[in-house]
C-alpha positions, 0 to 999 in steps of 0.5 A, spaced: 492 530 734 485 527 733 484 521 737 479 516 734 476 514 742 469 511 740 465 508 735 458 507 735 452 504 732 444 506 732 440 503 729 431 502 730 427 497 729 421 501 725 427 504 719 430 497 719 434 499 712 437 505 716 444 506 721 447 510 723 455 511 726 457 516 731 465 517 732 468 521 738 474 524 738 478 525 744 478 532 742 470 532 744 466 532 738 462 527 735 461 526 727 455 522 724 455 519 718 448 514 716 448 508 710 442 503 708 440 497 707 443 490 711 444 495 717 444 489 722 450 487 716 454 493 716 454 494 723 457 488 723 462 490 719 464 497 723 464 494 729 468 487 728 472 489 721 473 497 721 473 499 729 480 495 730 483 498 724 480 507 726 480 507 733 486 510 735 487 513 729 488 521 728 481 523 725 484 528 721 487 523 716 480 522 712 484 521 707 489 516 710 483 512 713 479 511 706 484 508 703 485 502 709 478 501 709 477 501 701 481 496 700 480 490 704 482 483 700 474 481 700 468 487 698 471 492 695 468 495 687 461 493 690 456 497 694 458 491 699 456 492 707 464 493 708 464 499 703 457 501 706 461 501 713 466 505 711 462 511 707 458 512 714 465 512 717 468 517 712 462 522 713 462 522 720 470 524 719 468 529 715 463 532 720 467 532 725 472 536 720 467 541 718 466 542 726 473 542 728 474 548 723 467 552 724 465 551 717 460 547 714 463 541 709 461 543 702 467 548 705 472 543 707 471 540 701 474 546 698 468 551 697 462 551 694 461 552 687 454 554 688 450 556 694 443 553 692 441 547 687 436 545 684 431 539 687 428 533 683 422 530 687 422 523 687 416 520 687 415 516 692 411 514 698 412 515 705 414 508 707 418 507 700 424 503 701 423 501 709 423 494 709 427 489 704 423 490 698 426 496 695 420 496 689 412 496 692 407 494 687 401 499 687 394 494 688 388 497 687 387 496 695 392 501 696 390 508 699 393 514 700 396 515 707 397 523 705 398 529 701 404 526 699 404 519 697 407 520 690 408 512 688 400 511 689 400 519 685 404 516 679 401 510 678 393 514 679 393 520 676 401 523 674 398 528 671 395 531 678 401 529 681 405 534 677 400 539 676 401 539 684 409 538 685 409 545 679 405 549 684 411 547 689 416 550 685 419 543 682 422 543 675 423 535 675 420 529 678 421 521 677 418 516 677 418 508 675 411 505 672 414 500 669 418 496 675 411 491 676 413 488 668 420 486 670 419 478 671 423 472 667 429 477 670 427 483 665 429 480 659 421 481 655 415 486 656 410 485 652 407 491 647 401 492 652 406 492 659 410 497 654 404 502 654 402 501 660 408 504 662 409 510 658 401 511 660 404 515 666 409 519 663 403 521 657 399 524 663 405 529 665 405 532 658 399 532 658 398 536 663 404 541 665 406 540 658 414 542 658 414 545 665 417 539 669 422 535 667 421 527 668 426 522 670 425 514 668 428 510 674 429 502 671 432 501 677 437 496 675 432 491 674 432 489 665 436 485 661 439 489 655 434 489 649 428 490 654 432 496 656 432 499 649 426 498 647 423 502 654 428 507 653 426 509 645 419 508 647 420 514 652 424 518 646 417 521 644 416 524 652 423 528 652 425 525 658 431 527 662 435 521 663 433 514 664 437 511 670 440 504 671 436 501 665 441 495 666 441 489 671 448 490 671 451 497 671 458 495 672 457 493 665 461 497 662 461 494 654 454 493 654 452 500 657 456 504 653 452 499 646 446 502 650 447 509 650 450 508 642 443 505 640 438 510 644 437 517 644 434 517 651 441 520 656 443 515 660 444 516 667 447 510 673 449 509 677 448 509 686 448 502 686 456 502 685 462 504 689 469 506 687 471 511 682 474 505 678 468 503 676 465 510 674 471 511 671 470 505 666 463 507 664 466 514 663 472 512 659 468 508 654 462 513 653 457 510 657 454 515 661 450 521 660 449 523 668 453 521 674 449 519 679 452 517 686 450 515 693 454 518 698 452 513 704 454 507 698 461 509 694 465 510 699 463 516 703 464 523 701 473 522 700 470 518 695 464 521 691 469 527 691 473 523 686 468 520 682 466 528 682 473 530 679 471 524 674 465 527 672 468 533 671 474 531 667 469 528 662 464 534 662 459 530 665 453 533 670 453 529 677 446 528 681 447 525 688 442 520 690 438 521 695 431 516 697 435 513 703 435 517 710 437 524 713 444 525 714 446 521 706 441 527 703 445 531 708 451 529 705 449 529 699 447 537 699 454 538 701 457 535 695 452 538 690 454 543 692 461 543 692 461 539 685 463 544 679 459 540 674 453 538 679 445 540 677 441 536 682 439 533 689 434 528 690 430 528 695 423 525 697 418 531 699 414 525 702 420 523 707 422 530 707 415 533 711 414 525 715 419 521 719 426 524 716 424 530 722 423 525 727 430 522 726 434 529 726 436 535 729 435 540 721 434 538 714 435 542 708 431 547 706 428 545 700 424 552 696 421 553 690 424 546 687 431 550 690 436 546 696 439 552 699 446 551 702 446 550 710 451 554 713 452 550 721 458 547 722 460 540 719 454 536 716 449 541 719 445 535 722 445 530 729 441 525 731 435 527 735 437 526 743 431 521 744 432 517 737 437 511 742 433 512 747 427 509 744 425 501 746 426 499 739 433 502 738 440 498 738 445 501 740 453 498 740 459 501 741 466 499 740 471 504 744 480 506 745 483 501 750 475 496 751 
């Protein structure tokens, strides 16, 4: 037996969105799993909602432990601040499996399909999605803060953004240009918004031709005719997938009406949780592209399954990442462990900037190519200094307290 003995949370003040969960075992080791966004919420829903239920519990029995968290009566289906706490609990048990065994988890998870992925950049800044606000409009004040600051790039000039991103060595990139024209709740966007918007994706051809890939992120922000009408004006610029074009992706009728009706591939979706939900939007034809976030569905016990899912219905799967460290980590995992898997995300901003200041490793990303880590578990722990620091937060919940 594995006994479950302390559960602890971290969380800084300068990454509000960010927490981080450390479960230790009586056996001596220590797990790490992350979520995002409303930390102060799931941390507590880990410490008053799932401590009394994991601690004391055999930290083998993932399985078992992902089942009790995911059903509660309230929160389940939603990428709720319970589900959220049981995804960073359910990557940190499979971290300490990995190291338990001496193996890294895409192993655990019953072996890597392939040893290396493909990475798409998305293009956002170095500060995107730190506080509340996951969208920052881009005003004419605004300065670059580094090489890297793809949001301002996109919005400037994508064409050298993506000259710039091809000498790297990536094969893909995203962005989302039309988020400012999202008002009246997405429901119209003018002739001239429109056009505003496809400015950007123009640029690109024009600049690289057919040597990158363009993803179209609409961020669940339109209403179903707006999203159409966005998604065949794309047609032209062979985009890759537009993702989350609705502002209700467990629409399950009306993203399937969507899919039928456009040419663009549709791709949706990290805002759900559950492989319910994806199985619904598989089962009536409504997906082209199987997106997940680890830290948000249920952790990776769950994403396996959305996985086999995608993999029943012969659907490509692309872990999100544009969060934090050890989610990207885990998403690696699962990318590569994935049979019908063909992308990781990640952030090159985040990835040169502050992901290294909050982790021990991160993945290493080359010529647009993620290479597997091979260290045992996740492959990544917190930096020592992180909860020592003025502004960090730190509660725990322990066996017998």
């Amino acid at each position: 037996m594995s006994r479950i003995t302390t559960l602890r949370t971290i969380r800084i003040d300068e990454r509000p969105n960010l927490i981080w969960v450390e479960i230790e075992t009586d056996e001596g080791l220590t797990g790490l799993g992350e979520s995002f966004r409303g930390a102060q919420a799931v941390e507590a829903a880990v410490h008053e909602l799932a401590a009394p239920l994991v601690l004391g519990q055999d930290s083998r029995r993932i399985e078992a432990i992902s089942r009790q968290l995911l059903t509660p009566y309230l929160g389940f289906h939603s990428v709720s601040a319970e589900v959220r706490a049981a995804s960073a609990i359910d990557i940190a048990l499979w971290d300490i499996k990995g190291q338990r065994h001496g193996i890294p988890v895409h192993e655990a998870l019953g072996g890597a399909s392939r040893l290396e992925i493909r990475a798409y950049n998305t293009c956002a800044g170095y500060a995107y999605n730190t506080k509340s606000a996951k969208r920052r409009e881009i005003g004419a004040a605004d300065a670059a803060l580094g090489p890297y600051d793809d949001q301002i790039a996109f919005m400037r000039d994508a064409g050298a953004l993506a000259e710039s991103l091809v000498s790297e060595g990536f094969g893909a990139m995203k962005i989302w240009p039309f988020d400012p024209f999202a008002a009246n709740g997405g429901h119209s966007i003018s002739l001239a918004e429109l056009k505003t918007g496809l400015e950007p994706f123009r640029k690109i051809r024009a600049a690289v031709g057919d040597r990158i890939e363009i993803m179209c992120e609409l961020h669940s922000l339109w209403g179903a005719h707006t999203a159409e009408r966005i998604c065949r004006a794309l047609e032209d610029y062979g985009v890759f997938w537009v993702e989350d074009p609705l502002n209700k992706m467990d629409d399950v009728q009306g993203l399937a009406d969507l899919r039928r009706r456009v040419k663009t591939p549709i791709c949706g979706s990290e805002t759900l949780a559950g492989a319910a939900s994806f199985r619904n939007l598989l089962a009536a034809d409504a997906l082209d592209v199987v997106m997940l976030d680890i830290a948000w569905c249920g952790g990776l016990t769950e994403a396996r399954k959305i996985a086999a899912l995608a993999e029943a219905y012969n659907k490509p799967l692309a872990p999100h990442d544009c969060t934090g460290p050890v989610a990207l980590m885990a998403g690696l995992h699962l990318a590569l462990h994935a049979p019908t898997a063909i992308f990781q995300e990640v952030v090159r901003a985040t990835l040169s900037t502050w992901y290294r200041d909050l982790v021990t490793a991160l993945p290493t990303v080359s010529n647009g190519i993620v290479s597997a880590p091979h260290a045992p578990g996740l492959g990544l722990a917190l930096n020592p200094d992180l909860r020592r620091r003025a502004d960090a937060v730190v509660r725990e919940s322990m066996l017998g307290a």
